[in-house]
N, C-alpha and C positions, 0 to 999 in steps of 0.2 A: 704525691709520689713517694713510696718507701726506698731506702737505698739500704741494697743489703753488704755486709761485709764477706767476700767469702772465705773461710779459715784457713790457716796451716792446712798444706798439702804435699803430700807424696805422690810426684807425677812421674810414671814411668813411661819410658817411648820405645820405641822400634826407632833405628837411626839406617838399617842397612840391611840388608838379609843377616839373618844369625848374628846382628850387634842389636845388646838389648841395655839400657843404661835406665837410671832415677835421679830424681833430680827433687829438692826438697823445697817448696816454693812459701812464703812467706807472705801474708795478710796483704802484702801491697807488691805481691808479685814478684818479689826479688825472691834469685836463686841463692838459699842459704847452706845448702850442701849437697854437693851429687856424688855416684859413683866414681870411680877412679877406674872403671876396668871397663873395659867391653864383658857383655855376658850372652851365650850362645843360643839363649832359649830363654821364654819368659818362664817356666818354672824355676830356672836358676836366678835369677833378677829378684824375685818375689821370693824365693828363699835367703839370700842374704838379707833385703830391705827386711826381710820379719825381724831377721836379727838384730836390725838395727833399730828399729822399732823397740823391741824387747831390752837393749841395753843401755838405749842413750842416758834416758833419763836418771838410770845413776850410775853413772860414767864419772868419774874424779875427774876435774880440770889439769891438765898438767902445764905449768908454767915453768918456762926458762930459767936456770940456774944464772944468777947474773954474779 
């Protein structure tokens, strides 16, 4: 029997009529970052997540001034 891994994922849902949110799930399942807003329509949900998509990966780290 082969076991598969399944990858990094961007899981968007339906939570309520007109609340649309995503949620970023990680190789063993844990939630590693979601939206912060409600969103009124999956075209607008799937519009910011592209953005997000499109900038993380070179996003500067910003750490606290200690």
């Amino acid at each position: 029997m082969s076991t598969t891994t399944k990858p990094a994922y961007f899981d968007v849902y339906k939570d309520a009529p007109n609340s649309w949110g995503w949620q970023f799930i990680s190789i063993n399942g844990t939630i590693l970052a979601e939206s912060r807003q409600d969103y009124t329509s999956e075209q607008a949900v799937l519009r910011d997540l592209r953005t997000v998509q499109a900038n993380a990966s070179s996003a500067p780290v910003e750490l606290p001034d200690e």
